[in-house]
Each structure stands twice: as structure tokens, then as C-alpha cells.
C-alpha positions in Angstrom: -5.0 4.6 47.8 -4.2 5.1 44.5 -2.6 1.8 42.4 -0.5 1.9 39.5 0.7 -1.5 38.3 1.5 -3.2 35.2 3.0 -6.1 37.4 1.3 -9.6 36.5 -1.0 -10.3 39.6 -1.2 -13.7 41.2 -3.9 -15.7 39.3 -6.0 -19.2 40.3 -8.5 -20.4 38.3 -9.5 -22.6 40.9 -10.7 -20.0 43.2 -13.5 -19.1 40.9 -15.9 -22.2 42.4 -15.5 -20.8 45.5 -16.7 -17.9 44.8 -20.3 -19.5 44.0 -22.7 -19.6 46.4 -22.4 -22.9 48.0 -25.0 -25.5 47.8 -25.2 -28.8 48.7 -25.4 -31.2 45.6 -25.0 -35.3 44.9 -21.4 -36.4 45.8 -19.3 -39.3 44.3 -16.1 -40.3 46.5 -13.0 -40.7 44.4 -9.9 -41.7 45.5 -7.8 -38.8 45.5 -4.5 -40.3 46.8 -4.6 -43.2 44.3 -2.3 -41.4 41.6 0.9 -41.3 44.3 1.0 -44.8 45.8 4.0 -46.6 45.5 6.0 -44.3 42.8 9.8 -43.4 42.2 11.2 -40.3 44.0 10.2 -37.4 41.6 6.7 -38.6 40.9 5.4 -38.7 44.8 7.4 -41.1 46.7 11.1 -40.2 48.0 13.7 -42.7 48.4 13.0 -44.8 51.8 14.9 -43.7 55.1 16.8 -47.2 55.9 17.6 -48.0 59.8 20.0 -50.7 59.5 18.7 -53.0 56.9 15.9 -53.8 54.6 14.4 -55.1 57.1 13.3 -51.1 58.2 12.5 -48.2 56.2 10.4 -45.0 56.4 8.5 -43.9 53.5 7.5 -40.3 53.0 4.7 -39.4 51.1 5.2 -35.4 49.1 1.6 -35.7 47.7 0.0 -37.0 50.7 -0.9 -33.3 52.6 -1.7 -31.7 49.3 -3.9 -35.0 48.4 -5.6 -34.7 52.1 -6.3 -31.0 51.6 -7.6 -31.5 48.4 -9.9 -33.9 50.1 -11.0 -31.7 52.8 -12.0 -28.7 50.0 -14.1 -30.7 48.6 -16.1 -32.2 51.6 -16.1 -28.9 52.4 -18.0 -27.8 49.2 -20.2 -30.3 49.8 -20.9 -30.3 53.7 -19.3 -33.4 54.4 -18.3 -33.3 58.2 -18.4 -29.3 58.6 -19.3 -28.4 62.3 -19.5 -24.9 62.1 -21.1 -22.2 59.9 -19.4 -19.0 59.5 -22.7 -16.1 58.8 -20.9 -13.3 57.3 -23.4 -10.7 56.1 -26.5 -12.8 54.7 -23.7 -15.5 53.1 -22.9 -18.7 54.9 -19.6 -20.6 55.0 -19.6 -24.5 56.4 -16.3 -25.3 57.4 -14.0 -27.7 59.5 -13.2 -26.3 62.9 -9.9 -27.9 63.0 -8.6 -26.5 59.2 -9.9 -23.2 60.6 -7.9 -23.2 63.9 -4.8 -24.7 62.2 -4.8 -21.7 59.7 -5.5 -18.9 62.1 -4.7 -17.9 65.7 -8.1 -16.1 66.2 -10.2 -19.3 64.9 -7.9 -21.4 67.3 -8.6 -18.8 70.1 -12.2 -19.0 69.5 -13.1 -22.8 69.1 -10.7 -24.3 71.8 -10.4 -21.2 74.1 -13.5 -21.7 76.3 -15.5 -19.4 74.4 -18.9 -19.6 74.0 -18.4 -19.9 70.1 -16.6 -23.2 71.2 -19.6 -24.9 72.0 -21.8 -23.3 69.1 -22.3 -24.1 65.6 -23.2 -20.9 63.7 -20.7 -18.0 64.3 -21.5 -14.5 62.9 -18.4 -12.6 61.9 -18.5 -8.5 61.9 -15.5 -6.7 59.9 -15.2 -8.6 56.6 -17.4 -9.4 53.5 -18.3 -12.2 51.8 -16.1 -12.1 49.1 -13.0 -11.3 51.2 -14.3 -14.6 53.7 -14.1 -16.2 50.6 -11.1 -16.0 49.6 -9.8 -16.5 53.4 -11.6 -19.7 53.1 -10.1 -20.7 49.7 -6.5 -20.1 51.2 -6.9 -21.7 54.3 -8.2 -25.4 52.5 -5.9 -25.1 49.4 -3.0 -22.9 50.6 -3.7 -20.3 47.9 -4.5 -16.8 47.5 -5.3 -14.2 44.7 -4.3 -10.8 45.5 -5.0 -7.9 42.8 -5.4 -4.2 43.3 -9.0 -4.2 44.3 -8.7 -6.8 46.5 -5.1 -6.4 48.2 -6.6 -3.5 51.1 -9.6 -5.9 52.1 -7.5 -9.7 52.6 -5.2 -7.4 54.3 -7.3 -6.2 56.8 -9.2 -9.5 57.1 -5.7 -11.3 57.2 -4.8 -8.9 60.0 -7.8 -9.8 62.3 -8.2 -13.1 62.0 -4.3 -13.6 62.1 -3.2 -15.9 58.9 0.2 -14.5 58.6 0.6 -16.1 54.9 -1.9 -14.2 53.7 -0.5 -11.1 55.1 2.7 -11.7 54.0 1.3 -12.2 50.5 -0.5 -8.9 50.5 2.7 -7.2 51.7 4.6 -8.3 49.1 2.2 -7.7 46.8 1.8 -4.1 47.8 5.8 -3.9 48.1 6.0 -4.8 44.4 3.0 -2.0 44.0 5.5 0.7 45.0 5.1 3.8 43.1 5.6 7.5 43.5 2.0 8.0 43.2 0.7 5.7 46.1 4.3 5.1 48.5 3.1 7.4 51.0 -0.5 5.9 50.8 1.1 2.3 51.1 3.4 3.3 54.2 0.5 4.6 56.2 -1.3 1.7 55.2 1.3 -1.0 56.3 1.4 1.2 59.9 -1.9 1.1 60.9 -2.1 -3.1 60.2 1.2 -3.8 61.7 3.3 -4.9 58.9 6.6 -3.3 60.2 8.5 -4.8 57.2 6.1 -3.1 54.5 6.5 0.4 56.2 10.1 -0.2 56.5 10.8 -0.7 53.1 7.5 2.1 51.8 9.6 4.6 53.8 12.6 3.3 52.3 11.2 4.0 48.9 9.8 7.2 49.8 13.4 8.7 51.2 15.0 7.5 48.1 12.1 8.8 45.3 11.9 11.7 47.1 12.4 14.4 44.0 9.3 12.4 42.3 7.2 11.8 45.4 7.1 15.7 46.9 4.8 15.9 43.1 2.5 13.8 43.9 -0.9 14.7 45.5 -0.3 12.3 48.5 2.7 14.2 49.7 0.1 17.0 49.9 -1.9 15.7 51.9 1.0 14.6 55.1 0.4 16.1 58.0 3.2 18.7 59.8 4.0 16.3 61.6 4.5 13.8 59.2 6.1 16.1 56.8 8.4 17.4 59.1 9.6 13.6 59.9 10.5 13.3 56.4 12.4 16.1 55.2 14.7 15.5 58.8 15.9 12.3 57.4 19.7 12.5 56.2 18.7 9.8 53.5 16.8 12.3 51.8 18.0 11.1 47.8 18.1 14.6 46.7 20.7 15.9 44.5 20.6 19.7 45.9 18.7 21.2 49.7 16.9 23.0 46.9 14.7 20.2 45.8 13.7 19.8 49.7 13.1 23.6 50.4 10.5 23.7 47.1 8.7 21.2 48.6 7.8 22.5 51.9 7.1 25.5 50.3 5.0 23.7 47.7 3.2 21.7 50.6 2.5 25.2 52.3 0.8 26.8 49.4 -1.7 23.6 49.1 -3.9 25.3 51.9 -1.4 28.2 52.7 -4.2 29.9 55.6 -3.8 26.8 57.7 -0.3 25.7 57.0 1.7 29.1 56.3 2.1 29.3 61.0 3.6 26.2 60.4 5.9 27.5 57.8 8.8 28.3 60.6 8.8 25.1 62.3 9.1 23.2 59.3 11.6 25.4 58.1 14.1 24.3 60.5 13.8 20.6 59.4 15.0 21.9 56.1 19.3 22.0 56.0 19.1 25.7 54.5 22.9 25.9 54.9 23.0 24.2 52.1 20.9 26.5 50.1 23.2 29.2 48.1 23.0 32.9 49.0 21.9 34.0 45.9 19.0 31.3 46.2 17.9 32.5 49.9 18.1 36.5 48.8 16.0 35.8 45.6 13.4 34.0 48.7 13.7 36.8 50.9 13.1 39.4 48.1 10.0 37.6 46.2 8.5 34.6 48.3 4.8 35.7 48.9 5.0 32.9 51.8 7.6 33.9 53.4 6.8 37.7 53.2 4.0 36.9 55.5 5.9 35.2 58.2 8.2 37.8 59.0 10.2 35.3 61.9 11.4 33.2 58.5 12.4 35.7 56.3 14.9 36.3 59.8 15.8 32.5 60.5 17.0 32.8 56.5 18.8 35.9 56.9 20.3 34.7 59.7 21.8 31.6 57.4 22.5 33.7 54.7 24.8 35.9 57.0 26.5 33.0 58.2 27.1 31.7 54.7 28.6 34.8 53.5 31.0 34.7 56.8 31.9 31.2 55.6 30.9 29.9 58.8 31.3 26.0 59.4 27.5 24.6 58.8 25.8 23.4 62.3 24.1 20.6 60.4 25.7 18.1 58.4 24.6 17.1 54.8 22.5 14.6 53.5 24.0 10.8 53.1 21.5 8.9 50.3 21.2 5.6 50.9 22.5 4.8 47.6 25.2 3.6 45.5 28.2 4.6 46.4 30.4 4.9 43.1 34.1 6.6 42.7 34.2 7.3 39.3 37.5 7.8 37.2 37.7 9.2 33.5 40.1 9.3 30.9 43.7 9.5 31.6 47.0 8.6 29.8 48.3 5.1 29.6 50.9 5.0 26.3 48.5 7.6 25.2 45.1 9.7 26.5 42.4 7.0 27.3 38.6 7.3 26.7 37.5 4.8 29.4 35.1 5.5 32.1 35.4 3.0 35.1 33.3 3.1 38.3 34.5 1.4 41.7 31.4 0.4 43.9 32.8 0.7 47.2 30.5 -1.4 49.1 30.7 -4.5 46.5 34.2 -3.5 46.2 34.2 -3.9 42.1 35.2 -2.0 39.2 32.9 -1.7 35.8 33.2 -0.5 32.2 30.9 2.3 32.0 30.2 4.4 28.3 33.3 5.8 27.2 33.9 9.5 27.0 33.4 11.2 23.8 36.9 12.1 23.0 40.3 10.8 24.7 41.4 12.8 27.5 44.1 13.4 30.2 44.9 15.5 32.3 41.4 16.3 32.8 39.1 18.0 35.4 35.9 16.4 36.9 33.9 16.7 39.4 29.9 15.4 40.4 27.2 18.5 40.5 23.5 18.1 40.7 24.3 14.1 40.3 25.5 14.0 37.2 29.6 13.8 36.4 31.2 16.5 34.4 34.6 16.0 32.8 36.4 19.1 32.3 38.9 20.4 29.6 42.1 17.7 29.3 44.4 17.0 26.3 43.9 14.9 23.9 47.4 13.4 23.4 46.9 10.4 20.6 48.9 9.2 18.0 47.3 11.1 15.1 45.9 14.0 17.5 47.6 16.1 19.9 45.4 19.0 21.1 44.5 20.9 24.5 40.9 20.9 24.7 38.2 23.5 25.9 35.6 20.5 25.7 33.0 20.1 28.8 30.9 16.5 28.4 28.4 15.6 31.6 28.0 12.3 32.3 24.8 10.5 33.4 25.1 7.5 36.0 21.3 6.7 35.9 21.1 6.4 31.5 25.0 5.3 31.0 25.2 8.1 28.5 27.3 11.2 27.8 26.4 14.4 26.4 28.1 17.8 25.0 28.0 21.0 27.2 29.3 24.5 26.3 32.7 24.5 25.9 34.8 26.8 27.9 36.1 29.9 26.6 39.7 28.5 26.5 41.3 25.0 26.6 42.8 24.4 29.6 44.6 21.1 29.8 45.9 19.7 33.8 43.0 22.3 34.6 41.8 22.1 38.8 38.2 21.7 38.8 35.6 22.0 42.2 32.1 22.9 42.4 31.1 25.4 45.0 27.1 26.8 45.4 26.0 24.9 42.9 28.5 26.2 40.1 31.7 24.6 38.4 35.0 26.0 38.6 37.5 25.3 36.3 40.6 26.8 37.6 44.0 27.4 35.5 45.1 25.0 33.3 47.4 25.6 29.7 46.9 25.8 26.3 49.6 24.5 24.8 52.7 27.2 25.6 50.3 29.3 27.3 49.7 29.2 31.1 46.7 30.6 33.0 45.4 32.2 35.7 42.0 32.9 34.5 39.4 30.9 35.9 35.8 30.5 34.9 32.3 29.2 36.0 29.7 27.0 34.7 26.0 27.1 35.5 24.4 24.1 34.4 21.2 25.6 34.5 21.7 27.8 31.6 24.2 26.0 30.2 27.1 28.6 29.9 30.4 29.8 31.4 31.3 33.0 32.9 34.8 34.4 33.8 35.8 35.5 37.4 38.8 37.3 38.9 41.8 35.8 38.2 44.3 34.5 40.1 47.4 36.1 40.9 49.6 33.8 39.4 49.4 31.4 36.5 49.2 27.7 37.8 49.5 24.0 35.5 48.8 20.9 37.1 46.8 22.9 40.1 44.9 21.0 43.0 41.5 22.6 44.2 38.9 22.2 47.1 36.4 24.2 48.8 35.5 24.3 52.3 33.1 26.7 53.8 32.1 28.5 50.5 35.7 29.3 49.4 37.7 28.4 46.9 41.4 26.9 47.4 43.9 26.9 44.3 47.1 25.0 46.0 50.5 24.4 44.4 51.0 23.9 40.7 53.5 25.1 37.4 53.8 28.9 36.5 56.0 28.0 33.2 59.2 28.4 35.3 58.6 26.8 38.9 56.8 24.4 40.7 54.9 26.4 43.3 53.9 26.1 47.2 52.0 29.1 47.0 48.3 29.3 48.3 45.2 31.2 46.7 42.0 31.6 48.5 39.2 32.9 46.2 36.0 34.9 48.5 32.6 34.5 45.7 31.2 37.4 47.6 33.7 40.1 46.5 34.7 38.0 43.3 38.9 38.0 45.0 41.7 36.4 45.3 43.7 36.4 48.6 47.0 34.7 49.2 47.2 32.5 52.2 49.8 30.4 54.2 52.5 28.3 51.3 52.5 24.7 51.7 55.7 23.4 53.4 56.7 21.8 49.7 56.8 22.7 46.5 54.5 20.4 43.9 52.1 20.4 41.1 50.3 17.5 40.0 49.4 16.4 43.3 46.3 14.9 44.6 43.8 17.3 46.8 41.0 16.9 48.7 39.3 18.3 51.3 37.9 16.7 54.2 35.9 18.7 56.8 37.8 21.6 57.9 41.3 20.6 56.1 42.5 20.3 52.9 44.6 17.1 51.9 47.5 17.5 49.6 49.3 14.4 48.5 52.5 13.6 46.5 53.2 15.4 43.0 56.3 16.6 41.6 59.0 19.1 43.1 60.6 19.5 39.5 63.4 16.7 40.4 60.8 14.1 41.6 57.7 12.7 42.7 57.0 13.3 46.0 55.5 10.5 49.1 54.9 13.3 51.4 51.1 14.5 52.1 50.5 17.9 54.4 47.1 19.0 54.7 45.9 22.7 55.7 43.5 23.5 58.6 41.3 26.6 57.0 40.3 27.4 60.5 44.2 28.2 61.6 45.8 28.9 58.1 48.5 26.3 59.0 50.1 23.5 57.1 51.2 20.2 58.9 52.6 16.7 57.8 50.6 13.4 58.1 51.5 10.1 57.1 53.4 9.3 53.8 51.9 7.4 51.0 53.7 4.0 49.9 54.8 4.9 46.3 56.0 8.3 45.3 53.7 9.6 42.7 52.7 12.4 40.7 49.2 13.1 38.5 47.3 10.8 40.6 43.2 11.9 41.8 42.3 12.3 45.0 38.6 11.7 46.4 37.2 11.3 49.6 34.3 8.9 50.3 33.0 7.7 54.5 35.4 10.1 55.8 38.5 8.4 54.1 40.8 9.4 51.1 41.6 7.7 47.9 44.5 8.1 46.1 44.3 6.1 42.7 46.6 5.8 40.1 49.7 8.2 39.0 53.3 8.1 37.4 56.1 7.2 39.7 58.9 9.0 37.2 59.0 5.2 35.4 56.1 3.2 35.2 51.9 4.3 34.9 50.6 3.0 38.7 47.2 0.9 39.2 47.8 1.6 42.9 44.7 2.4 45.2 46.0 3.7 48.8 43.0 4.7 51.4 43.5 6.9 54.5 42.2 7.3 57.9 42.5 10.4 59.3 41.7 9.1 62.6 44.3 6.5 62.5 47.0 8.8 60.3 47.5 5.3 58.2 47.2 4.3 54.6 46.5 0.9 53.2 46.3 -0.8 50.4 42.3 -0.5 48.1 41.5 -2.5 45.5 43.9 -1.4 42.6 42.3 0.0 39.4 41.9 -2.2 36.1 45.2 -0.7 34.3 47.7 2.2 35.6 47.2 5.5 34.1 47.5 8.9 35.3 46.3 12.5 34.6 42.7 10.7 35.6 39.5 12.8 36.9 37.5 11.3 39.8 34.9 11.8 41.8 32.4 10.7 44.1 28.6 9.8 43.3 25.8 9.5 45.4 22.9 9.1 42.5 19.6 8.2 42.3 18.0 4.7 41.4 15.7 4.5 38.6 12.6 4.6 39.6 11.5 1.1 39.2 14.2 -0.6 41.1 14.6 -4.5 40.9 13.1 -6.2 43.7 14.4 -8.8 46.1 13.2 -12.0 45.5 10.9 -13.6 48.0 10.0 -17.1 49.3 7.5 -17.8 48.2 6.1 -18.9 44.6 4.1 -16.8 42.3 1.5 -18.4 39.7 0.7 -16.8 36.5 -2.3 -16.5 35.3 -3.7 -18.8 32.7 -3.1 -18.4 29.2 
């Protein structure tokens, strides 16, 4: 295994005698418990324990087992009392019995087992070298251990047979704090085959959430199909697209592609490919040598890729990373448009300040894609600026920092925004008096926008979601009326299709989708806010009622996080709401979240499941590090 470490290593300069050959030499006795009789709690003597009176107390000694031990390692050094000799290789090591028994299971086994070692005072050990018995010894007589990167595979596998569980537990969390995207993999297979389930828990667990860095590395190369195959199966995978996952197999493939390229099919189906975009599998099918060569899956894709352009439902769900999970909510208009970005941890349920957005926004899109956070168009309504805006800034969760995309080609303030095959979608929108129905992509691989179809009729303040690969527009303004009306856009023929009208009028609502239905909540009829929230059920083009939310509200987000919705903030025809209602589908109920720092509305949200740096802090551990010496 490969080590890469600028981590301080645990240091004693102590250890160095031991790693002399020993040799008997002249001995003077000192007293080494002298310096802690009889002193004040603090400097080796705790306060008494009293039983009744004066008369009976219980002193406690701290110094007095350290002081012994001390004692012991240096009769040791000099052969003072030592009934056995340990002959490892052509070294010898004269030792206690009894410190060697207390400290390990196997040495206990051994000398009080009824083995004939019992009875014998020269054992030969087989399976560890000197130096390694060394340090063994060291630890076992002073309760100490050095553990670097040359040294860390050998105590291990000492540690392991002769059973001194501190010393394995030191190695572990020396090799957990080792953890790289170089040597992970190594480390995990390493911690299997000696036993330490809590190492390879928490190697695998670092593997699962590097994975984007760890599928470069030449020891993810070198897994075995099976292996590899138990890996990309996981639904932690941390990736931010099935893309990342799909380019590794192949990658792993083409390493030795006359033995592994059989194997390409079977490993294939570990990979979620419906949740690879169409044009992404037809560019495969058309130019992947690999697959070219395996006829049966260049049909397994084609099969997914005629499924995807059917819209069917996905038999396999996506991934869930075992990371953060953040809501995030940008901009918005409070007395006038705010700058703020705020994220609410769910699971520590908090809210923090994150860097604010480049200009003041409301009415906003935004949306997560390829794990960073783009917000979307919005209006800059300040006191000594008032302007729709085409601007498109991506935010990065990991860094804290916001940059400048392409704008769009218009601005388009209360503008619906979703991201479907890896694209972004803004959808209607104003600019100023005008009203659209143009809608327009962005590829954030090239950096640029491109116009689709447009919409049949012009919609402000218009929710969007996308289930299956198509695209809902849902309520909104024209200019003249607030609208119930339904748009369904198919990517494949680049059109718009009307579908079943919601059961109410309303723009500025909150949408989401979750699973197959599409969550519509409150907004404004043109008289008033609205309580009521219908959702459709794409599968039956049909509209129903669920449960109300508390407080009638319009321009309020809508996102969807464990199966649940949030619906933060909005305007309530009077006052700017900090209100934060969640609801179960499986219950039909709503209750009260934790509320958001101020009320605003006209907000973006949306969900992130990002990645952790790559050196993550570590728990702490119990147990004491030393540094080296200066």
C-alpha cells in the first residue's frame, strides 16, 4: 500500500533504547517511587476516601502503576527476574512472563495454558521481526507505541497474532487518519484480512464518499469484478451524475480490456444507466470501441435508452450520498430584494449565513445541477436599482464562493426553473411589461444557453417540475389572468402539449414533484392567497386535493427532501412569512419546521446532496497522541 501523509506521527524518544541490542550491564537500584509519597492531590496523591472518621481512610496512589512499570522496564533491560527468552530470528528478548500474559491473550494462552512453552524458558516466535518484537515489547512494559508509515502494516500484523488490542487500535487509528484517495482501497482490504471491522467500516465509508477521486487512482484498477461490482451497487455512491460511475467501469475495463471486456455486461447492470441521458447512451452506442465488441451491451443500453425516450418510470432508484443534507434558499424580497444565502442542515436542524449572492435578487429561479447551485434570472428591486435581470451566478457548497455564468438571452424575472438530463431550464418569466413564453436551456458544460419551443402561452410567476424526462409548466400570469392551465414539454420532439388544468387558478405557488406527482401549493387566484395544495398524478393526467397548508400564502419555494415537502417562507397579502410547513404524503399532514431567520418571499431553493472536501475532519479518539520532540 501506498501512504501519503503529512499528519504528525506518534513520536517517543524513549523507545530508541529499546531498540539496542540488549546486554546485560552493572545495575544501581534507585528508588523510583520516592518522588510521589505523601503529596497533595495534583502532584501524586488524591484526596483520602474517609469511612466514618479520621480514624479510616484509603489513599490512592496515581503514580504508583506507572512508577511500578517503570520499575519492571528497567529490570527488564537488565535481566533482573526475567523467566523467559523470546528468540525471534537470531535476536533475543528476556522478559517477565506475567507483563507478557497481562498484555496479550496469546502470551496468557501460552504460559498458563498447559502448553509445553509453559514449562520452558526459551520460546522461538515465527511471523514477526525483531524490530516489530521490539516495539511489542516496548508497549507492553511502558504502555507506549510509535506507529509511522513504515512501521504501521508490521505492529498490525504482530498486534493481530499475539492479540494486544491497544496496539491494534493504535494502528487503526493511525491508518484511519492515513485515509487518502490514493491508498483507501489498499487500507480497506488491509483492515479485512486482520479483522479490524471498524477500520474497513469507515475505509469503505471513505471510499463510497471520494468516489469521483478514488475510480483515478491505480488501486481502483486493480479491484477485482467482484469487488468492483460491490462498489458501484452501493446507493451511497457520492457522485454528482450516473456518468461519473459509468466512466469508470469503462475506465476499469480498458486497464486489461482482453480479460475484463466478458465482464463488461455483468458489471453493466450494477451501473443505474437510467440515469444516464439519451444523448449520452447514443454517443456510447455509436463510438465506444468497448462496447462495440460486446454486442449483448450495446442491446441492454438500447434497451434503456428506448425506455427513456418512452418516459418510462426508472426500475432502480437513485443514488442517496451519505452526506450533508442542505436546503438552500437565495435572495428574496424582504422591504426590498435580499442578497443573503442561507442553508438549513436538516439533520442538525440549523440555519447558516453562507456567501452572499453577487447582486440582490427576487423572484428568482434556482435549482442544484452537477452539485453546484445555480440561481437563475430575478429582479433586482432596491432602493436606487430596479431592474429584471438576465443574470445566471452558480454557487459552490464545497469553496463558499459564487461565480458568473452566461447570462440568458433575456431577463426573466418570477422565471420557473428545473433541470432535466443534465440541462437547466429556465421557463417564462417577464421583463418588465413583457411576458414570456420562450423558454431556454443551459449546458453547464459549455457554458451557454440555447432556446427551445415555446410554450403556448405566456406565464409569470410559473411553477415547474419534471418527472420521467418531461417537463411540467403549471399555473402562472399571462398579463391578464391567473391561469390553471397545464404544459407538458416532450425533449425528444422539442413540443409542447397541453395536459389536464389544475382544479384552481394561481401563480406564484410552490411546486414540486415527488415520485410520480407533482405538488402544487398556495399562490394567488388574483383576489387572494390561496391554503389549498392539489397535486397531479402524471401516470393518470388527474388533479386531486390533499391537505391544506396553515397560512395562506403566495411566492413561497417548494422542495422536497426524505420523501417530504417544504414550504418556506411567502407573503400572506400583509406581512413577509418566516413560516416553514413539512408534509407527509403518507400521513396527508403538515407541521410546523423550523422557521427561516427573517420572512421573505420570491426566494429560490433547493436541495443539496454535495460532496465533502477531501480531507474531512476526523472524530476524535480516546486515546492521547504525543508529539514528537522538538
Amino acid at each position: 500500500m501506498t501512504y501519503i501523509c503529512s499528519l504528525t506521527v506518534i513520536l517517543m524518544d524513549e523507545e530508541d533504547c529499546c531498540m539496542k541490542k540488549e546486554a546485560p550491564s552493572s545495575f544501581q537500584s534507585k528508588n523510583v517511587g520516592s518522588s510521589s509519597s505523601f503529596m497533595i492531590e495534583g502532584e501524586g496523591l488524591d484526596s483520602p476516601e474517609k469511612h466514618g472518621d479520621l480514624g479510616d481512610m484509603t489513599f490512592y496512589m496515581a503514580n504508583y502503576i506507572k512508577d511500578a512499570m517503570k520499575m519492571m522496564f528497567i529490570m527488564r533491560s537488565h535481566h533482573m527476574l526475567t523467566d523467559v527468552v523470546l528468540e525471534v530470528e537470531s535476536e533475543l528478548f528476556y522478559a517477565h512472563k506475567i507483563i507478557l500474559a497481562a498484555a496479550s491473550p496469546y502470551f496468557k494462552a501460552m504460559f498458563t495454558g498447559g502448553l509445553k512453552e509453559s514449562e520452558m524458558s526459551r520460546v522461538k516466535l515465527q511471523g514477526v521481526s525483531p524490530t516489530t518484537m521490539a516495539r511489542l515489547m516496548y508497549f507492553m512494559y511502558t504502555g507506549r507505541i510509535r506507529v509511522t508509515e513504515i512501521t504501521v502494516c508490521s505492529l498490525l500484523s504482530a498486534a493481530t497474532m499475539f492479540q494486544v488490542s491497544n496496539v491494534i487500535d493504535a494502528c487503526c487509528v493511525f491508518l484511519e487518519r492515513q485515509l487518502d484517495p490514493t491508498n483507501a482501497i489498499g487500507i480497506a482490504n488491509f483492515a479485512e484480512q486482520h479483522g479490524c471491522q471498524t477500520l474497513c467500516q469507515k475505509a469503505n465509508q471513505f471510499i463510497v464518499q471520494h468516489f469521483s477521486q478514488i475510480c483515478q487512482e491505480e488501486e481502483f484498477l486493480q479491484l477485482s469484478a467482484i469487488q468492483l461490482i460491490a462498489l458501484v451497487r452501493k446507493d451511497e455512491l457520492n457522485v454528482q451524475e450516473e456518468r461519473e460511475v459509468y466512466n469508470a467501469v469503462l475506465k476499469w475495463v480498458k486497464y486489461n480490456e482482453e480479460a475484463r471486456g466478458p465482464k463488461m455486461e455483468h458489471i453493466l447492470h450494477a451501473v443505474r444507466c437510467q440515469y444516464l441521458t439519451p444523448n449520452f447512451l447514443r454517443e456510447q452506442m455509436k463510438n465506444c470501441d468497448v462496447l462495440k465488441k460486446v454486442p449483448a451491451c450495446r442491446e441492454y443500453l438500447a434497451q434503456i435508452f428506448k425506455d427513456l425516450t418512452l418516459h418510462k418510470k426508472p426500475v432502480v432508484k437513485e443514488r442517496t450520498p451519505n452526506t450533508r443534507r442542505v436546503i438552500y434558499i437565495a435572495g428574496g424580497f424582504l422591504k426590498h430584494s435580499l442578497d443573503v444565502l442561507e442553508g438549513y442542515n436538516v439533520d442538525e436542524k440549523t440555519w447558516t449565513q453562507h456567501a452572499k449572492l453577487i447582486v440582490p435578487r427576487s423572484g428568482l429561479g434556482g435549482a442544484f445541477l452537477k452539485g453546484m447551485f445555480y440561481a437563475v434570472g430575478g429582479r433586482n428591486n432596491s432602493p436606487d436599482s430596479r431592474y429584471d435581470s438576465d443574470w445566471v451566478d452558480r454557487y459552490n457548497p464545497v469553496t463558499d464562493q459564487w461565480r458568473a455564468c452566461s447570462p440568458m438571452s433575456v431577463p426573466r424575472n418570477r422565471v420557473g426553473v428545473a433541470v432535466m438530463d443534465g440541462l437547466l431550464y429556465a421557463v417564462g418569466g417577464s421583463a418588465g411589461a413583457e411576458y414570456h413564453n420562450s423558454v431556454e436551456c443551459y449546458d453547464p458544460d459549455h457554458d451557454s444557453w440555447s432556446n427551445i419551443k415555446p410554450m403556448h402561452i405566456k406565464r409569470l410567476g410559473v411553477g415547474v417540475a419534471v418527472v420521467n424526462r418531461l417537463l411540467y409548466a403549471i399555473g402562472g400570469f399571462d398579463g391578464t389572468n391567473r391561469l390553471n392551465s397545464v404544459e407538458c414539454y416532450h425533449p425528444e420532439n422539442d413540443e409542447w402539449t397541453m395536459v389536464s388544468s389544475m382544479k384552481c387558478s394561481r401563480s406564484g405557488a410552490g411546486v414540486a414533484n415527488l415520485g410520480q406527482y407533482i405538488y402544487v401549493v398556495g399562490g394567488y387566484d388574483g383576489t387572494r392567497q390561496l391554503n389549498s395544495v392539489e397535486r397531479y398524478d402524471t401516470e393518470r393526467d388527474m388533479w386531486e386535493h390533499v391537505s391544506s397548508v396553515t397560512i395562506a400564502r403566495s411566492a413561497l419555494s417548494v422542495t422536497v427532501l426524505d420523501g417530504k415537502l417544504y414550504a418556506m417562507g411567502g407573503y400572506d397579502g400583509e406581512h413577509f412569512l418566516n413560516i416553514v410547513e413539512i408534509y407527509d404524503p403518507a400521513k396527508d399532514t403538515w407541521e410546523q419546521g423550523v422557521p427561516m431567520t427573517s420572512g421573505r418571499s420570491g426566494h429560490a431553493s433547493a436541495v443539496s446532496y454535495h460532496q465533502c472536501p477531501i480531507h474531512c475532519d476526523h472524530l476524535d479518539h480516546n486515546m492521547s497522541l504525543e508529539k514528537p520532540p522538538s
